[in-house]
N, C-alpha and C positions, 0 to 999 in steps of 0.2 A: 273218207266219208264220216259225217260227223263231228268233225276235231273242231275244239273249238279256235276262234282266234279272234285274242284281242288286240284293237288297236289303238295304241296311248292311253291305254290302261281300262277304256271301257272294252267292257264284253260285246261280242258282237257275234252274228252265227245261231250257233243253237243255245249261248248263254245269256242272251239278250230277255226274251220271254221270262228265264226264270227270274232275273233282277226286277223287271217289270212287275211279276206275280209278289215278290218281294217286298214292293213298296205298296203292292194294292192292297197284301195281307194288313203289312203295319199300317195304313191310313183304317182299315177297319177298326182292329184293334183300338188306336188310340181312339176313334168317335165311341168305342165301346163302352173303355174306359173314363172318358169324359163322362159319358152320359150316366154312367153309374155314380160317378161324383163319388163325395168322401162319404168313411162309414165310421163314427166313433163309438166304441164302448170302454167298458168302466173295467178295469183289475184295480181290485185292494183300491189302495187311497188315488191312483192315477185312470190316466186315460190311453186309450192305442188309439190313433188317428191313421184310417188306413185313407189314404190321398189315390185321384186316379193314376196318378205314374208307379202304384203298386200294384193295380190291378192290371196297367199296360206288360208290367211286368211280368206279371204270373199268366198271364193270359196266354203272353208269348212262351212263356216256360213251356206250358201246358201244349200247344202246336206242335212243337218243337219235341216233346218228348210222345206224342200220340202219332210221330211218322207212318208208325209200321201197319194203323188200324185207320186213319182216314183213307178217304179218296183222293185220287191221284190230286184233283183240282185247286184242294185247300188243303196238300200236304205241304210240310214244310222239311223236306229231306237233308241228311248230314252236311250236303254241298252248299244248300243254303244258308245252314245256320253257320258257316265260315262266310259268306256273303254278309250276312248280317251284322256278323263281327268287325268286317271291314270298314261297313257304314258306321258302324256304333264312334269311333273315333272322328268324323268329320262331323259328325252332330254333336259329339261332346264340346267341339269348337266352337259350335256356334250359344251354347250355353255359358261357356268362357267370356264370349267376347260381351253379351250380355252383363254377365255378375262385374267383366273390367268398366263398363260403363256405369254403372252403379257405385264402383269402390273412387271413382276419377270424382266423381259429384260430389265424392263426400270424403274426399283427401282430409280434411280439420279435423272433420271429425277421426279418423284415424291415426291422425299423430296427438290428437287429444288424449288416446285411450292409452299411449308413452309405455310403461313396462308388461302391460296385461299384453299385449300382442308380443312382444320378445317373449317372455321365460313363459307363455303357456307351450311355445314349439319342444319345450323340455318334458311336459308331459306330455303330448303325441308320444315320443319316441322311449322315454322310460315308461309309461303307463304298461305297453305290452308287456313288457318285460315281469311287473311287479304282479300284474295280476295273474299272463298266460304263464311263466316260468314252474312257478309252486304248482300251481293246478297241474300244469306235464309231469312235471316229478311225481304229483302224489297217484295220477291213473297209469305210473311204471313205460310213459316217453324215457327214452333215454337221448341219444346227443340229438335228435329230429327235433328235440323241445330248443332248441340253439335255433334251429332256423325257422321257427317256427313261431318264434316269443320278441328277437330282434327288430322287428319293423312291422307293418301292415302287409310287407309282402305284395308290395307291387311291382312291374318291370326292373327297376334298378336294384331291386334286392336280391331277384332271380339273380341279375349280372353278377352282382358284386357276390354271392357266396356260389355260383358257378366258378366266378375266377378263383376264388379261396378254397375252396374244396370241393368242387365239381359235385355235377347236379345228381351222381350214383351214389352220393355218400348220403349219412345219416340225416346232416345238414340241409341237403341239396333235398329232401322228401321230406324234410321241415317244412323251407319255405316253398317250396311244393302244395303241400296241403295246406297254407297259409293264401297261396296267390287263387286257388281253387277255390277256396271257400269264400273267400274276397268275390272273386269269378261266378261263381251262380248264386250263394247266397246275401253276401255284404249289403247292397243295397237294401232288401229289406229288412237284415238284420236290424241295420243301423237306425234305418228311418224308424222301425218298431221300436229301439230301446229309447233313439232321441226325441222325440212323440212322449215315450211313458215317461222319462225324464223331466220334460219341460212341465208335465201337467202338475206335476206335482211341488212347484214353484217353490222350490229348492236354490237354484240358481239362475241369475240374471239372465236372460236371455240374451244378451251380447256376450257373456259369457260360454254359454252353450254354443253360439253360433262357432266362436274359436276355437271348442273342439269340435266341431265338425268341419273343419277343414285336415284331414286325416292325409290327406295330399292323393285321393283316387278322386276322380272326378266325379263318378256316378254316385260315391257313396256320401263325398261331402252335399251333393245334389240333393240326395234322399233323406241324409238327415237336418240343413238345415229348413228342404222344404217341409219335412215334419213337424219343425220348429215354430217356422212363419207360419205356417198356419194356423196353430194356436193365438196369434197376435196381433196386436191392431193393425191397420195396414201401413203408418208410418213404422214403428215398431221392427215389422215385417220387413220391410226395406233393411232397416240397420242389420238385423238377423243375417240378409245376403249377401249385405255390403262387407262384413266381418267374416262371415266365412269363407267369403273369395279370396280376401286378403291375407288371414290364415293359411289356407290351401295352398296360395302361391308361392305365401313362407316357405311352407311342406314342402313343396316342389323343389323349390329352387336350393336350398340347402342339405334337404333334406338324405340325399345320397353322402353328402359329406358324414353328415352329423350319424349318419347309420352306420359308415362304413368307419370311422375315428371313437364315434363314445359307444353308440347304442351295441353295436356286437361285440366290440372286445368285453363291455357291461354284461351281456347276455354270457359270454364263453365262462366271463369270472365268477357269475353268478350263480351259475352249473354245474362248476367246481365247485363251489362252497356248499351248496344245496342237495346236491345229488347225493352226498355220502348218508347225509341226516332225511331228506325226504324220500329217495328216490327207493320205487319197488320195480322188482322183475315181475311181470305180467305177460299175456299174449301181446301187446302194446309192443314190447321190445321189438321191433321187428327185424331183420334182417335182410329181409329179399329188396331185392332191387324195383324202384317203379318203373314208370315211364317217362324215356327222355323231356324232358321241359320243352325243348322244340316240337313235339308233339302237343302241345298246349296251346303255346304261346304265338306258334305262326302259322297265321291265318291265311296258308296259300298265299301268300304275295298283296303286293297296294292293289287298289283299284285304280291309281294313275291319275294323270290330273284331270281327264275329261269325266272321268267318273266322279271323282272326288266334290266338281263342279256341280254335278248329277246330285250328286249326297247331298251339299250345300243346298243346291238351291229346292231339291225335294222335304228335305228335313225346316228346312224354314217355310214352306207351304204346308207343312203339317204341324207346325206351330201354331200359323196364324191361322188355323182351322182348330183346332184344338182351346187357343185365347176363345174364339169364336163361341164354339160352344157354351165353356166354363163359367166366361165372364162375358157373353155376349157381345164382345169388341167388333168393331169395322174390321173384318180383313183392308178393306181399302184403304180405307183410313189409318191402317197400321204399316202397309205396305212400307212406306219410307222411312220408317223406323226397322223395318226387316233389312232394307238396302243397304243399311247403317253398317247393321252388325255382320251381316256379309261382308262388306269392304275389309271393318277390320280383320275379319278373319281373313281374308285374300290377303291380307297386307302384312300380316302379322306371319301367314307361312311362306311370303315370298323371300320375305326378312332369315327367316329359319337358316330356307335354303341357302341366301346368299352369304349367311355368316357362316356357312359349311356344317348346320346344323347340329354346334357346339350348342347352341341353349336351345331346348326346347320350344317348338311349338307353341306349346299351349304358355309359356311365359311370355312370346313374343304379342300375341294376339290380346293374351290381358295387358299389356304392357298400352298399345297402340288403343286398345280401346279407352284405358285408362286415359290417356294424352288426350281424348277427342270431347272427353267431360270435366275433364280436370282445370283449375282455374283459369290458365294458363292461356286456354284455346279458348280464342274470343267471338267463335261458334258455340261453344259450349250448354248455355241456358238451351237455343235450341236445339241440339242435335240429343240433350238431355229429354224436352217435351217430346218429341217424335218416338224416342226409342222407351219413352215411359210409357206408352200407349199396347205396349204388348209386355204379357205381365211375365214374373221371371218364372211363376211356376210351370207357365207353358211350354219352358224350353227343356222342361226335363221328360215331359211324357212322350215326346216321340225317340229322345234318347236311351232312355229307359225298357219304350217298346221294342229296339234291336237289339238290347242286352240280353230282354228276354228270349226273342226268337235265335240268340245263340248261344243260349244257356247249354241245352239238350248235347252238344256233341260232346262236354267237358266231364257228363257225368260218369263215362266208364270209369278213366282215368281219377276222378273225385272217389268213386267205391271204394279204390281198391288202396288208398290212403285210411281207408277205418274211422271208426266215428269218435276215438278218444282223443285223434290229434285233430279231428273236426271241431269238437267241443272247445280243444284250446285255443285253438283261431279265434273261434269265438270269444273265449277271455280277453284276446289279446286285442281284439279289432274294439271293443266295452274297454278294454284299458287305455287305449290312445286315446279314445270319447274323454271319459270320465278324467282322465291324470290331466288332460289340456283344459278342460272345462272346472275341474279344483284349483286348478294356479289361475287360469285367468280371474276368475270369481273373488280369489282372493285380493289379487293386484286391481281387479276394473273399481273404478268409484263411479 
């Protein structure tokens, strides 16, 4: 009695309702945060631009961490915020397939841009290093500041310093406390610092857009829609077209480039550093955390009837969401949503068939890109259709599942301490800033 059981991956039985409840919390949500629209104020000589896909986001934070004291009806309990988690990836595709279609239009213009797109992927990956290393060393991290300063700390970097030295080691609760603080705070982080960045017209905004492709999806989302919206709305455009591009970099190479320069950089770095900066403090820790699998796996896929579920519900809260914002036709956006749908079906059947040796999300940008790109003699329109719904809309309903499964992450985030939280924090401002100085320098 009671057991659940799904079948080809959707929930069915007694976990039908709670998915349901699910999608009705995030459709509120995001009409909330719509309606709230952006809020800007002034620090020193810049500006913070808070967007609705921040408040979609705190909104859900806030559900999500209030289980124990709401009512049953608009609780959002531990099991869900692992439901929500599940969703958060089939929506981050459809924002994918979106920014491919944007970077296919404008292929010239990015082979125009010639060495500023190459060597800024060199400050992504060195920036954490220069800024989070020293900072760990001097609040008395010892080897945790190695995994923790290497990369931005997303899925592949878990892998690759699991394989190296397993997730109980100093290391292994490095990037631990790097993938968690990425995990409930990054998105706002980012979009906050790249918002007070851009205001302060320091650097080109095609520049900025470049480092904000950091290679997490949610976060390059947050900070270049931070960006674009400071700018005109051609402008705006370039900002998403560069940062996809960017991102995709980040992706696709980017394990390489972490596991060959950026960590043996970070080990050498630690050596040299730790004798001259490094203090013994309560920081040093020694106790073992919690396994990574305890983070990272989110109770299994939703399967592909679900996944379809995801798809096609996460893109009805887009064009609701456009609706609001920007007053657009849902109807009249519809075939521009069917667009990016396809590509994304197309893009993860591709995944699958190539034994899902290249990722996902490279396959989808890939296929959208081909469907705007010159080449494809559809192109002008399947361009006007899918222009008709705007790119910031695809982040607030992605966003709004981040946030409703923030809340289960946070035990596991406490007990990682707030010195190597702060480093993260250098480190995730290092790969911005180190990728956004080189391009700025190389863009003309």
């Amino acid at each position: 009695m009671g057991k659940t059981i799904e079948v080809g991956g959707m929930p069915s039985g007694n976990s039908l309702p709670r998915f349901v409840k699910l999608y009705v919390c995030a459709a509120i949500i995001l009409v909330i945060a719509e309606l709230i629209g952006s809020f800007t104020f002034n620090i020193g000589p810049g500006k913070v631009v808070l967007l609705p896909m921040i408040w979609a986001l705190l909104i859900g934070a806030i559900l999500g961490l209030s289980k124990n004291v709401l009512p049953a009806p608009v609780r959002i309990d531990t099991v869900m915020q692992f439901d929500a988690a599940k969703i958060l990836q089939p929506a981050l595709l459809l924002f994918v397939a979106k920014l491919g279609l944007l970077v296919g239009s404008s292929l010239p213009q990015i082979v125009e841009s010639g060495w500023a797109l190459v060597f800024q992927e060199f400050g992504h990956f060195v920036g954490t290093i220069l800024i989070g290393l020293p900072l760990a060393l001097l609040l008395g991290i010892k080897r945790e500041a190695i995994g923790a300063t290497f990369s931005v700390g997303r899925e592949p970097s878990l892998a690759i310093i699991g394989e190296k030295y397993g997730m109980d080691s100093p290391e292994g609760r490095g990037v631990l406390a790097e993938y968690l603080t990425g995990t409930v705070f990054g998105a706002l982080f980012i979009a906050v610092l790249a918002g007070f960045i851009a205001s302060l017209n320091i650097f080109h905004p095609v520049a900025l857009a470049m480092g904000s492709g950091v290679g997490s999806g949610s976060m390059m989302a947050a900070a270049s829609g931070a960006i674009a919206a400071q700018q005109t709305p051609e402008m705006a455009k370039q900002v998403m077209t560069f940062a996809a591009a960017s991102n995709l970099i980040t992706t696709t190479i980017g394990t390489y480039f972490t596991l060959f320069i950026s960590l043996p950089l970070a080990v050498w770095g630690y050596r040299v550093l730790e004798p001259i900066l490094g203090r013994t403090t309560t920081a040093s820790v020694t106790q073992k955390e919690t396994a990574v699998e305890h983070v990272v796996d989110h109770g299994g896929a939703l399967g592909p009837v679900g996944v379809c579920f995801a798809w096609a519900l996460s893109g009805g809260l887009t064009l609701i969401g456009d609706w609001i914002a920007h007053g657009s036709n849902p109807i009249a956006a519809l075939p521009g949503m069917l667009i990016v749908l396809f590509a994304v079906m197309v893009g993860v059947l591709a995944n699958k068939s190539f034994g899902k040796k290249i990722p996902a999300v490279c396959w989808v940008s890939l296929i959208a890109m081909l469907l705007t790109a010159p080449i494809c003699p559809w192109a002008p329109q399947i361009a006007e259709m899918t222009g008709k719904i705007s790119f910031l809309a695809f982040i607030t309903p992605m966003l709004t599942f981040a946030g409703l499964s923030i809340a289960k992450d946070i035990p596991a985030f406490r007990r990682l301490g707030w010195r190597i939280v702060v480093v993260s924090f250098a480190a995730n401002a290092g790969t911005f800033l180190g990728a956004t100085v080189i391009a700025q320098f190389f863009h003309h």
